[in-house]
Each structure stands twice: as structure tokens, then as C-alpha cells.
N, C-alpha and C positions, 0 to 999 in steps of 0.2 A: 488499544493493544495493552494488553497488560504489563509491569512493571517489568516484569522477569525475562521477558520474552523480547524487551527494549533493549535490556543489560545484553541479553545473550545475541542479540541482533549486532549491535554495537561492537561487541568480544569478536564476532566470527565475521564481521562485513569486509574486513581487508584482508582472509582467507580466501574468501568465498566470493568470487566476484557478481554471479548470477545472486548470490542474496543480496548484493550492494546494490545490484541495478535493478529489483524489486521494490525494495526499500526508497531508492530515489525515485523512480515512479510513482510509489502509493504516495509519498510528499507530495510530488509534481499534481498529480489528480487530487489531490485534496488542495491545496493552493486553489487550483483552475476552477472546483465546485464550492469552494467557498465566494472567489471573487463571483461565481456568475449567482452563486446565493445570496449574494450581498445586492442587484439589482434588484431595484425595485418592482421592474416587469421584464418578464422574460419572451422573445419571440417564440414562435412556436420550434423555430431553429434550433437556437437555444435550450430550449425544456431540451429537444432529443439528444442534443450533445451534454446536457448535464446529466439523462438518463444513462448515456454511454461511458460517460467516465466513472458515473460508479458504478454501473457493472464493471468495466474492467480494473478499478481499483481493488472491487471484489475480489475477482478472478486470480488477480497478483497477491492480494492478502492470505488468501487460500493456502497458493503458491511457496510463500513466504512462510505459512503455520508450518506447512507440512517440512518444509526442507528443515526451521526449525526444531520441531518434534523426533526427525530423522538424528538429530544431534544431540539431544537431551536423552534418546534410547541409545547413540552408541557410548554416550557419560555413565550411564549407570549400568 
């Protein structure tokens, strides 16, 4: 995520509660897909829930640009 988009994330998260609870999610899913990145072998279990969590880190990142970008059009 770019620098700008950190700052303005950070500025507007205890506005904004639905960007707060994006932002702790895409944390949460990055934690959880690094530590099962970090095993050496992964069960076939595994692979699908690390598949799943980046999709839906995706899906929230999305989520989070756009509500973003909805902010930065009503700034200028």
C-alpha cells in the first residue's frame, strides 16, 4: 500500500469505523499468510486456507482503496 494511502488511512480510521475494521483485518490476513508462509510444508488444508485468506485480504483491500479514494474525491 502506498505511503499516502497509509497516512490517510491512519488520519480517517477513528472516523471511520468500517475503514478501521478493514485495515485490522488485512493486518490479521497478512500475519496468518505469512506465519503459514513461513512452514516449511504446507497440507493440502493449508495451501486452501492460505488461498482463502488472500483472496479475502484482496477483497477487503479493494474495499479499503475505494472507500479511500471516495475521500480524497470529496478533499478536492
Amino acid at each position: 500500500m502506498e505511503t499516502r494511502d497509509l497516512e490517510l488511512l491512519e488520519k480517517l480510521s477513528s472516523r471511520d469505523p468500517e475503514l478501521k475494521a478493514l485495515w485490522e483485518d488485512h493486518v490479521l490476513y497478512e500475519k496468518q499468510i505469512e506465519k503459514l508462509d513461513n512452514k516449511p510444508f504446507l497440507t493440502p488444508s493449508e495451501q486452501t486456507h492460505v488461498k482463502e485468506l488472500k483472496k479475502q485480504k484482496l477483497e477487503g483491500k479493494t474495499k479499503l482503496l475505494t472507500i479511500l479514494e471516495s475521500y480524497r474525491s470529496k478533499e478536492n
